[in-house]
C-alpha positions in Angstrom: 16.2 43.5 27.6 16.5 47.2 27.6 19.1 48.6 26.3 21.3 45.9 25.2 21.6 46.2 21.4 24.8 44.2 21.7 24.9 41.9 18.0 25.3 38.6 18.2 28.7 37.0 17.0 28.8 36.1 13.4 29.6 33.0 12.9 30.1 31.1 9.6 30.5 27.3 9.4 31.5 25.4 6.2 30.8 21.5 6.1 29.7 19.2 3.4 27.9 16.9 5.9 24.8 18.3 6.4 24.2 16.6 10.1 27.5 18.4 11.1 25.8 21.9 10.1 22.8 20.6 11.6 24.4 19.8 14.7 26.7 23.0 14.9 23.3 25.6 14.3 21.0 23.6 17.0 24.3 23.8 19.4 25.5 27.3 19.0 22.0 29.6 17.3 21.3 31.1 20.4 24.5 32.4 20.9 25.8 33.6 17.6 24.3 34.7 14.3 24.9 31.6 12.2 25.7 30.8 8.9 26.2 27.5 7.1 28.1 26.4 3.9 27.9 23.6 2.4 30.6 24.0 0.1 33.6 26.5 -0.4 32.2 28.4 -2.8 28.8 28.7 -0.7 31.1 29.9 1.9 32.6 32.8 -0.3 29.0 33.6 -1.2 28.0 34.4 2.2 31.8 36.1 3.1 31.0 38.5 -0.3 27.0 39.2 1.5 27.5 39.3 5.1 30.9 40.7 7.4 31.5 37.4 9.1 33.8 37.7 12.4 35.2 33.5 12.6 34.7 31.4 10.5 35.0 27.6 11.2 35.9 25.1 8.4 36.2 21.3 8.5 39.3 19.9 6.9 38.0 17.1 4.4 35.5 18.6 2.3 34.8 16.7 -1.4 36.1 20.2 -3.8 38.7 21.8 -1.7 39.7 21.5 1.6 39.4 23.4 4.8 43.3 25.0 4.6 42.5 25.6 0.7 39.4 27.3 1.5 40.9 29.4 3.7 44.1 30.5 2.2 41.8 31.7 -1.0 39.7 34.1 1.2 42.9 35.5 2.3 42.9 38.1 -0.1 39.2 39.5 0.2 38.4 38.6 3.4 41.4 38.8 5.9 39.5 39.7 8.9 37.5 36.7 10.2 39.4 34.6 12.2 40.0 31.3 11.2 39.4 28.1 13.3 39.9 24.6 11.2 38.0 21.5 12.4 38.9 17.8 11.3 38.2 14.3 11.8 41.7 13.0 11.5 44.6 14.1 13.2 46.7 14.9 9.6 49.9 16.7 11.0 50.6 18.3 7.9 46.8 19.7 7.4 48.2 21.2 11.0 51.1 22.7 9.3 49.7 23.9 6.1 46.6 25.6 8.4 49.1 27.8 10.9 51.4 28.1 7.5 49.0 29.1 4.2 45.5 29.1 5.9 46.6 31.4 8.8 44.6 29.6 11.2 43.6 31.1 14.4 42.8 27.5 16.0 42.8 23.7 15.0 40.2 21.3 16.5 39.7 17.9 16.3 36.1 16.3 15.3 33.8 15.4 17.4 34.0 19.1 18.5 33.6 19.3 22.7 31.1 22.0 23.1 32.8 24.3 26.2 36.1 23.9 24.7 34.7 25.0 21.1 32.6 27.9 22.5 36.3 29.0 24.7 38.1 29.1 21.3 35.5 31.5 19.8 35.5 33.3 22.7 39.2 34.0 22.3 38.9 34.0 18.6 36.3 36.8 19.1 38.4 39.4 21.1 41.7 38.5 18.6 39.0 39.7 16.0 37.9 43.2 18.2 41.7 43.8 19.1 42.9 43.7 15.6 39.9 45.9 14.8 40.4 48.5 17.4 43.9 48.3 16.3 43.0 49.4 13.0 40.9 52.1 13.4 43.6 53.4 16.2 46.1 53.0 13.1 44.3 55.4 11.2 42.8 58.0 13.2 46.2 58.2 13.9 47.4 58.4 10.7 44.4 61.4 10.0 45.4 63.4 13.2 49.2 62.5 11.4 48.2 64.7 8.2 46.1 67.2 10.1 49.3 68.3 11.9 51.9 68.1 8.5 48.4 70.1 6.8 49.1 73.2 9.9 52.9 72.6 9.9 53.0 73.5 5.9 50.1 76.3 6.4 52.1 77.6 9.4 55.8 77.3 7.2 53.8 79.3 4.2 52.4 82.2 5.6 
């Protein structure tokens, strides 16, 4: 594999069934750098430690819930994108995901394995197009102050 240093997808999954974690790291480690939680505050723990591109919660989780979770990493970890998993089909969990959690993706348990590894497929070039975006953003905002800089030198001499 010569010259392929491309890194693997990193991937963190928050359940509080262990046989779902289980499941999802047997299903998906050879694709993707995987991470597992537990609990929410496992999951900020390894958001704070590692730069995590999706994450993927469940819904009903004993502490907090999957759109709870979410909507308090908001603040120190906007980038991941975020995909919400649940057992029941809760309309409002749907609302208050694409509302407060800012949910890239809502998925209904038992997860179908294609169909889960299309949605981080999409969720992963979202991810790189906002990123690319960014740094664009401010290289252009550099060059942007690089020119006023010589404009002002140029006006003062």
């Amino acid at each position: 594999m010569e010259g392929k240093t491309e890194e693997k997808i990193k991937i963190l999954y928050v359940d509080d069934e262990e046989n779902n974690l289980q499941a999802f790291k047997a299903t998906f480690r050879r694709d993707y750098k995987i991470f597992l939680a537990n609990s929410a505050k496992e999951g900020i723990d390894i958001l704070n430690n590692e730069d995590i591109e999706i994450v993927i919660t469940d819904q009903r989780m004993p502490e907090t819930t999957g759109v709870e979770f979410l909507e308090t990493i908001i603040p120190t970890h906007p980038s991941p994108i975020r995909i919400l998993l649940t057992g029941y089909t809760d309309i409002q969990a749907v609302i208050d995901a694409i509302n407060k959690g800012q949910v890239y993706h809502y998925l209904t348990k038992p997860w179908e394995e294609d169909y889960l590894r299309t949605v981080i497929k999409n969720a992963y070039e979202i991810f790189t197009l906002r990123r690319e975006n960014e740094q664009l953003t401010q290289a252009l905002i550099k060059a942007n102050e690089q020119l006023e800089f010589l404009l002002r030198q140029n006006l003062l001499s």
